[in-house]
Residue, then its C-alpha position, 0 to 999 in steps of 0.5 A: x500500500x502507498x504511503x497516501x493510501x496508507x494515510x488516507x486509510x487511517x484517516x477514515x478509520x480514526x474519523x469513523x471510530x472517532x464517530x462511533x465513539x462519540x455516538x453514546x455520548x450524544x445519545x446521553x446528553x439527549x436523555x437516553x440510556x447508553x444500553x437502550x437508544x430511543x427508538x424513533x416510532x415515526x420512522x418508516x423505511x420504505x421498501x426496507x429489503x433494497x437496502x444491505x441488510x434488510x432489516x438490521x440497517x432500520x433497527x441500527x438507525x433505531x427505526x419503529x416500523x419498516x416495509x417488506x413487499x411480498x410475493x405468493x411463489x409455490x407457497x413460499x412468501x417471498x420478499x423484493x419489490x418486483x418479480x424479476x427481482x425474487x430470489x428463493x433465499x429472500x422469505x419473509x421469514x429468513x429476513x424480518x419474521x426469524x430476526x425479529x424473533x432472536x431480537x425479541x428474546x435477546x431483549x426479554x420480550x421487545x424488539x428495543x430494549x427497555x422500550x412498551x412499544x410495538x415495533x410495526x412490519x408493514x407487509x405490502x402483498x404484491x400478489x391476490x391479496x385473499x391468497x397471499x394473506x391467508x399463506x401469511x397468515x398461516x406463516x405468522x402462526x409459526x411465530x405466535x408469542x410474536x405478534x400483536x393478535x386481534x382476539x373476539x374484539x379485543x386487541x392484545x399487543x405483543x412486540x411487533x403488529x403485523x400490518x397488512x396493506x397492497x392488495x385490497x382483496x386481502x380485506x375480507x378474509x380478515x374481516x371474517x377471522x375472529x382472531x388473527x395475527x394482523x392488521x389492515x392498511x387503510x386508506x383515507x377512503x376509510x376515515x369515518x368508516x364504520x371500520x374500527x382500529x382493532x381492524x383498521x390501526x393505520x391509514x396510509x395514502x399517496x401524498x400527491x394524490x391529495x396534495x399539490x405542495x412537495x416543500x418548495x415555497x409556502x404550504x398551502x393554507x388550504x392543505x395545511x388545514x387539510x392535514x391537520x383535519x385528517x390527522x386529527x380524525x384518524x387519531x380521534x378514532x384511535x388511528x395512526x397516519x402515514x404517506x408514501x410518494x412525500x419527496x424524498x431527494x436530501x434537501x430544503x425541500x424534504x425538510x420542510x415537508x418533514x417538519x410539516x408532518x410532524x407538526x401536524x402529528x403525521x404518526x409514520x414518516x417514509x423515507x429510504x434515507x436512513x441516516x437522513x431521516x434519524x438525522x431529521x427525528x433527533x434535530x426535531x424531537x420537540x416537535 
């Protein structure tokens, strides 16, 4: 190796420990205990199995709730976003359903140490949804201490909720279960629905389908108020709220839309940004 390269090397490697070894005491002065970092609940990692490790990469940056897409192939649950893009190694249960599993015995019933919350999977059903949720189903019974049940009209929450959203045929089949391990992703066409939270915790919908503004110059009064309504029934029900297709490009822009979110109590917030949106969630916590 160059006496340059050397150098370079060694410089990185003393920024990069220099960092780790300042993390704990910026999670200290932030109020956190050094063994059990805060999670951040509105964090959502969108399309969660395209980053290196599936998973792993979302609890490293503390997020509370992360997106697998998945695909009904010969029984089997598998997870990538397009079909070409299947691999038989890549199941729901090898990438999210077994890890979450080990974390939750290593952490003595949460997936965050110390932390009362539920951790949330979001599982898109990219084939028939009646199909795919009922093999889901079936597979979410082989991990039954896992999951948060519905069971004759009461909800018993456990580490993680399982929260079913693509394919809308997968809506009846849960409906008519009296007890299951999951549940639905609504859409604002399901606010002030006769449909309960026990059925119904989450309503998530496509940002510009229902918004013009996208962080640049002011927000619409109009669509600030807008917000603020829907947010504001969806959580007088007991729901929580989440949009997808908000911009996500590293920018003033991400920013202001971001902090419009949480001010208007915006519960998930989506981002394939990581580091991005811990960095936003720290700097904003009294938001």
């Amino acid at each position: 190796m160059a006496l340059t390269t050397r150098r370079r090397a060694l410089t990185t490697l003393g920024a990069a420990l220099a960092g780790a070894a300042a993390l704990p005491a910026a999670r200290a002065q932030a109020g956190e205990h050094p063994h059990h970092p805060r999670p951040l609940w509105r964090a959502h990692a969108h399309n969660d199995y395209e980053h290196p490790r599936p998973l792993l990469d979302a609890l490293d940056h503390r997020f509370g709730s992360v997106e697998a897409d998945v695909h009904l192939v010969d029984g089997r649950l598998l997870v990538a976003h397009d079909p070409e893009d299947l691999d038989p190694a890549r199941t729901l249960e090898a990438l999210y359903l077994d890890p979450l599993a080990a974390r939750v015995r290593a952490h003595h019933g949460r997936v965050y140490a110390g932390a009362r919350r539920s951790f949330q999977l979001l599982i898109d059903l990219k084939t028939e949804g009646s199909s795919t949720y009922l093999a889901l189903d079936r597979l979410l019974a082989r991990h039954r201490h896992l999951f948060t049940t519905y069971a004759h009209g009461r909800v018993h929450p456990g580490p993680v909720t399982a929260v079913i959203s693509g394919d809308r045929a997968a809506r009846p089949p849960m409906e008519a279960q009296t007890f299951r391990r999951a549940f639905y992703d609504g859409r604002l066409s399901d606010l002030g629905t006769a449909a309960p939270a026990s059925l119904i915790p989450l309503i998530s919908d496509n940002w510009t389908l229902n918004f013009t503004w996208l962080g640049s110059g002011p927000f619409p009064d109009a669509e600030r108020r807008k917000l603020h309504a829907l947010t504001g029934a969806a959580h007088s029900r007991g729901q929580r709220v989440r949009f997808w297709a908000t911009p996500d490009t590293p920018g003033p822009a991400r920013e202001a839309l971001w902090t419009e979110l949480l001010a208007a109590g915006v519960d998930h917030l989506n981002t394939d940004d990581l580091a991005g949106l811990e960095a936003f969630l720290d700097s904003h916590r009294r938001i």
